[in-house]
N, C-alpha and C positions, 0 to 999 in steps of 0.2 A: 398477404403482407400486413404488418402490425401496423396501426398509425403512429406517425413520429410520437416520440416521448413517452409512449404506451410500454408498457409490461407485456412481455408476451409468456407463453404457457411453456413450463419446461419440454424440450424434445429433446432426440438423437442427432438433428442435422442442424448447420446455421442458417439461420432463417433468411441472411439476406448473402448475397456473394459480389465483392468487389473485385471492378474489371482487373485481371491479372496484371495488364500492361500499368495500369498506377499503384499498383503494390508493388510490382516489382521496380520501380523507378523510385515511388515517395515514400511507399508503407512496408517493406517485406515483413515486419512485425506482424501483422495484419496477414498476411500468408500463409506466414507462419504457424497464428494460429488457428487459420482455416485448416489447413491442412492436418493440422493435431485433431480438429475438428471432427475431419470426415476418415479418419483411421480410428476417430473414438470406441472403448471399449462399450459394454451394456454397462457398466459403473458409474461411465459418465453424462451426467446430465446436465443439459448444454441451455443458456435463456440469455435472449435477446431485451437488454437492461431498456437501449433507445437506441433511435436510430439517428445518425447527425450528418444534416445536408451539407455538402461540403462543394463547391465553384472552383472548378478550372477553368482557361481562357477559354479549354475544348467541349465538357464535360460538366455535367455534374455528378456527384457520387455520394450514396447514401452508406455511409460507413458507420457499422454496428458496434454497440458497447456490446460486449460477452459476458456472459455470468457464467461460470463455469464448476459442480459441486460433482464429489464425491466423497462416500461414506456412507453413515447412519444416516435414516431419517427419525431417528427417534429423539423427538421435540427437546427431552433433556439430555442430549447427548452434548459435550463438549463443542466447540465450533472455532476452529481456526480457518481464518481469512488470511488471503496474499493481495493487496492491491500492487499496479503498478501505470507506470504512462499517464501519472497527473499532470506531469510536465512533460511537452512531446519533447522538447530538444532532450529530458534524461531517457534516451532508449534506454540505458545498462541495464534499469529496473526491471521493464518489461519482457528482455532478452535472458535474463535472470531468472524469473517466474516463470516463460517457457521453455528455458528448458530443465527447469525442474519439475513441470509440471508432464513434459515430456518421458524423464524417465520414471517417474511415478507411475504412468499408464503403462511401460514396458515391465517394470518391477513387477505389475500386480497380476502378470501373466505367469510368474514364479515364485512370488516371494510373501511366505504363509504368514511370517510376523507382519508386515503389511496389509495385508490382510484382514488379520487379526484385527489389527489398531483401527480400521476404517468401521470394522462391525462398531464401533464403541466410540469413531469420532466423523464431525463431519468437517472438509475440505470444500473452500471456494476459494475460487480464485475469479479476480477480476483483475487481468491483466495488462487493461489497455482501454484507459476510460478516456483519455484525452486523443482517439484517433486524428482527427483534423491537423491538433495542432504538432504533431505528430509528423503527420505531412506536410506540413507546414518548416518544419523545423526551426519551432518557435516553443518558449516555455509556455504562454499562457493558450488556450485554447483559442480557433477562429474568430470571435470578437474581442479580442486583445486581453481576457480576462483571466487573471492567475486562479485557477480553479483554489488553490491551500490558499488563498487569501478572501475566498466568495462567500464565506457564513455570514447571516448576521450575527455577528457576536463582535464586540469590540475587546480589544483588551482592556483589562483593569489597571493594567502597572503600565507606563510611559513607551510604548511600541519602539521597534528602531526606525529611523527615518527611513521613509522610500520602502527599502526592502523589507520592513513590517505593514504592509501594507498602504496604498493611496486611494484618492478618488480624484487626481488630477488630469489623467488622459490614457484612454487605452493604447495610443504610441507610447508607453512609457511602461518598463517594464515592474510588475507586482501592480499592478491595476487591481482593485477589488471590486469592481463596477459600479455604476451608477448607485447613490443613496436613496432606500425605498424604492427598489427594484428586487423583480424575481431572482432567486440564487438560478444560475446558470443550468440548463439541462444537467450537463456530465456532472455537476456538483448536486443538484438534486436527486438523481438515480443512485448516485451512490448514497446518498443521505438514506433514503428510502429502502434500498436494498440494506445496508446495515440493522438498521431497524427491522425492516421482514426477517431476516437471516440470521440474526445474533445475539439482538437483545433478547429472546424469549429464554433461551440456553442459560444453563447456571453458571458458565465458564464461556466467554467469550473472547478472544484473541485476536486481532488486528495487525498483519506488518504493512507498512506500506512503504515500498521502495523506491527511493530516489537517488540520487547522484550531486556533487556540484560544492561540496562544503568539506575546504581543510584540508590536511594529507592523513589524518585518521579516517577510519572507518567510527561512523557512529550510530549507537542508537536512544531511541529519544521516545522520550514518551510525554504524556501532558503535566503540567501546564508549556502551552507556548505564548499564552496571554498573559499569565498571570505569576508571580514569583510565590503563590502559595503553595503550600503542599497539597501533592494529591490527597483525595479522600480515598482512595485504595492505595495508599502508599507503603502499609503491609505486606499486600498483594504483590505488588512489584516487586518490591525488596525480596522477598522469599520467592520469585522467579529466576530471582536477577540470583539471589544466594544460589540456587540450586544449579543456573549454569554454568557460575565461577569455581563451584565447586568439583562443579564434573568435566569443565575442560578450563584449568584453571594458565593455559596459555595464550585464550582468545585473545584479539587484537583491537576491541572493541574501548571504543569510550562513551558509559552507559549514565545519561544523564539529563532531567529532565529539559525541552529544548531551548525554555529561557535561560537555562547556565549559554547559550551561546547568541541568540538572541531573540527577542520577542515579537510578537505580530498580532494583526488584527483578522480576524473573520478567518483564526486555522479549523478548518472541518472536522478533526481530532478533538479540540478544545469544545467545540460545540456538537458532537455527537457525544462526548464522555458527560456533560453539564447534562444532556437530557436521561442519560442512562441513568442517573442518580437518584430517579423519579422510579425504579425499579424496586423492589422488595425481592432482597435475597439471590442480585445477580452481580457479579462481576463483568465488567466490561474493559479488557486492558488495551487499549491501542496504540504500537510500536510503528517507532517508524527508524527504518535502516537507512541511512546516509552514509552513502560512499564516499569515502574522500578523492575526488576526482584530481586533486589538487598533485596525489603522488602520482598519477599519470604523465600529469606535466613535466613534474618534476625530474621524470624520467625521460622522458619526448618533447624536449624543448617545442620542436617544431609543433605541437597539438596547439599551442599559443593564437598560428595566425589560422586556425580553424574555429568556429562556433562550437561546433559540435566536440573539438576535442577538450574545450575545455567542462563538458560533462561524461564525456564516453571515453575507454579506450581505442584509439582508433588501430592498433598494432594487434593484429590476430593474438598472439600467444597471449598481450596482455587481457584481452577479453576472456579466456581461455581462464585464465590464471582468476581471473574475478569469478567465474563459474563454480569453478574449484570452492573458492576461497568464504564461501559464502553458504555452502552447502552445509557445513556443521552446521547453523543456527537454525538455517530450515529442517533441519532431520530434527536437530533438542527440540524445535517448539513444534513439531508433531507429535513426539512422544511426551512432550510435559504436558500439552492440551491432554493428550490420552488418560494420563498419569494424575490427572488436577487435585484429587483426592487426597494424593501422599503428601499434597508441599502445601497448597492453598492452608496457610492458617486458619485454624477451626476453632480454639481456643482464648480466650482473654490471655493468657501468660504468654502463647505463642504470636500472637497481633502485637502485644507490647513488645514481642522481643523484636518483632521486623520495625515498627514504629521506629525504635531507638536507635536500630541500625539504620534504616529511610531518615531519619532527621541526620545522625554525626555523618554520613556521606553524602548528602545531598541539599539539606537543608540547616545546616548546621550555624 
C-alpha cells in the first residue's frame, strides 16, 4: 500500500478497493470505475494519483484518486486528458468520462482506426479526483474546500462576489481555504499529474467536466481571472474553427470563462500561467459546463433536490446527456491525433486565428 499523498507506480490492477457496501450506497461512481478497472484491457494502464482518508460514523475509508492512460508512450506524442468529479455534488461529469471511457476499452477490441489513433496519441483520464466529497454529496471536497477555487493565484480583474472565490468560512460554499496554506491534496495531484503528463508533449489538451451553469451547454477555456487575452488565443481559435466547421450544428457556447464570470485560485488559470514557461508547447485547457439549468427547466420537481439541480435525475435524461456529449469527445481525440493539420505553423496563419480570437471574443 502507497502512503497517503504519494505517487504510485503504473499497474494493471487498483491498488486500493473500497468497501462495496459504501460505494454502492455514497459512491457507485467509484465502482464503477473499479470495476472498468479490473475487466481492463493490456492497453490500460492504471496509477494510483492519492489516497483520501474519508470518516463515517461506522468506518473509515481510504478512497483512491485514479490516473487512468491509454495510447502511445512516445514522449512527443500528442496528449489529451478528461478530468472529472472536482465538484462531488457534479456526478454528470464523472458518469460522462465513464462511460466513454468504457466504450473506448470495448471499441479497441474491434476497431482498427482507434487503434490507429492511440499508436500516435496518448489518453488519460482522471475521472474522479474529488471522491470524499462525492460521498459527501457536497461541491467542495471533505474540508469544505472548493478544489477550482484552491490555487494560489489571485485574479487580476475584480472576481465575482462569493462565487469567485472566499476566505471567510468553509461552511460557506466556494471556500478557497485558509491564506498561506497548502493547496489541497486532490488539487495538488492533479497540479502535479498535469505537469508529469502533459506539459512535456508538443500538443496538450485538457477537458474538464462539470455541470451546474445556465440552460446552454458551455465550453470555456482560460482566462477565468483575468479579462486578457489568451497567449495561445490562435490556438484555440483554430480548434474552435476546425470544430464549427466540421459539425457546424453543435450546441455549444464557446467562450473564454470570464465572458460569464471571474474567480480567484481557478487551477486552469494557474496551470496554463506556468506552462508559458515552456519553449515550443501548447497547453489548451477546456472545460465542458453543462447546463444543468435545462434539466430543471424540464423537471420542475429536480428544484427541491440538491443534487438535481447539477445532475439529471430522470434515466433517459441522463441517457440523452451521454449521447449528447459524445461528438466533442470523438472531435478532440481525433484533432489531438490530427494537431499537425490545424495547429497554426505560420505568421500569416497565427494572424489570421488572432483576428478571428480578438472580433469573437475579445473584441
Amino acid at each position: 500500500m502507497t502512503e497517503l499523498g504519494q505517487p504510485a507506480k503504473l499497474s494493471s490492477e487498483p491498488m486500493h478497493r473500497v468497501s462495496p457496501g459504501f460505494t454502492a450506497s455514497c459512491l457507485p461512481e467509484m465502482a464503477l470505475l473499479e470495476q472498468l478497472i479490473s475487466k481492463q484491457t493490456k492497453q490500460l494502464k492504471v496509477r494510483t494519483l492519492t489516497v483520501i482518508e474519508h470518516e463515517t460514523d461506522t468506518q473509515r475509508h481510504q478512497l483512491p484518486v485514479y490516473s487512468l492512460r491509454l495510447g502511445s508512450d512516445d514522449p512527443q506524442a500528442p496528449v489529451l486528458a478528461f478530468v472529472g468529479g472536482v465538484h462531488g455534488v457534479e456526478r454528470i461529469g464523472t458518469r460522462l468520462l465513464l462511460t466513454f471511457l468504457s466504450s473506448l476499452l470495448k471499441r479497441l477490441q474491434w476497431d482498427r482506426g482507434l487503434n490507429h489513433e492511440l499508436q500516435h496519441l496518448r489518453l488519460l483520464f482522471c475521472p474522479l479526483l474529488n471522491p470524499a466529497g462525492m460521498a459527501l454529496g457536497q461541491r467542495s471536497n471533505a474540508n469544505g474546500v472548493d478544489l477550482m477555487r484552491n490555487a494560489p493565484y489571485n485574479a487580476t480583474d475584480k472576481a465575482t462576489w462569493m462565487v469567485g472565490g472566499h476566505r471567510l468560512s468553509n461552511r460557506l460554499p466556494w471556500y478557497r481555504g485558509a491564506e498561506n496554506t497548502p493547496m489541497e491534496t486532490e488539487a495538488r495531484v492533479l497540479c502535479d499529474w498535469v505537469r508529469d503528463e502533459l506539459f512535456d508533449s508538443p500538443l496538450s489538451i485538457v477537458l474538464d467536466c462539470h455541470s451546474g451553469f445556465g440552460l446552454r451547454d458551455r465550453i470555456w477555456f482560460p482566462m477565468a481571472g483575468s479579462r486578457e487575452p489568451l497567449q495561445h488565443r490562435a490556438d484555440i481559435a483554430a480548434l474552435i474553427h476546425l470544430f464549427e466547421t466540421s459539425y457546424p450544428h453543435h450546441n455549444y457556447i464557446i467562450e473564454p470563462q470570464h465572458h460569464s464570470y471571474l474567480t480567484h485560485g481557478d487551477l486552469w488559470d494557474y496551470l496554463y500561467h506556468q506552462s508559458l514557461s515552456l519553449k515550443d508547447k501548447v497547453f489548451l485547457p477546456l472545460t465542458l459546463e453543462m447546463g444543468s439549468w435545462s434539466w430543471v427547466k424540464k423537471n420542475p420537481r429536480q428544484l427541491i433536490s440538491f443534487m438535481g439541480l447539477f445532475n439529471p435525475l430522470v434515466p433517459h435524461r441522463e441517457k440523452r446527456t451521454m449521447r449528447r456529449h459524445l461528438l466533442l469527445l470523438e472531435f478532440l481525440i481525433r484533432s489531438s491525433c490530427a494537431y499537425e493539420t490545424w495547429l497554426p505553423d505560420s505568421p500569416m496563419s497565427r494572424l489570421r486565428y488572432e483576428l478571428e480570437a480578438k472580433q469573437r471574443w475579445y473584441g
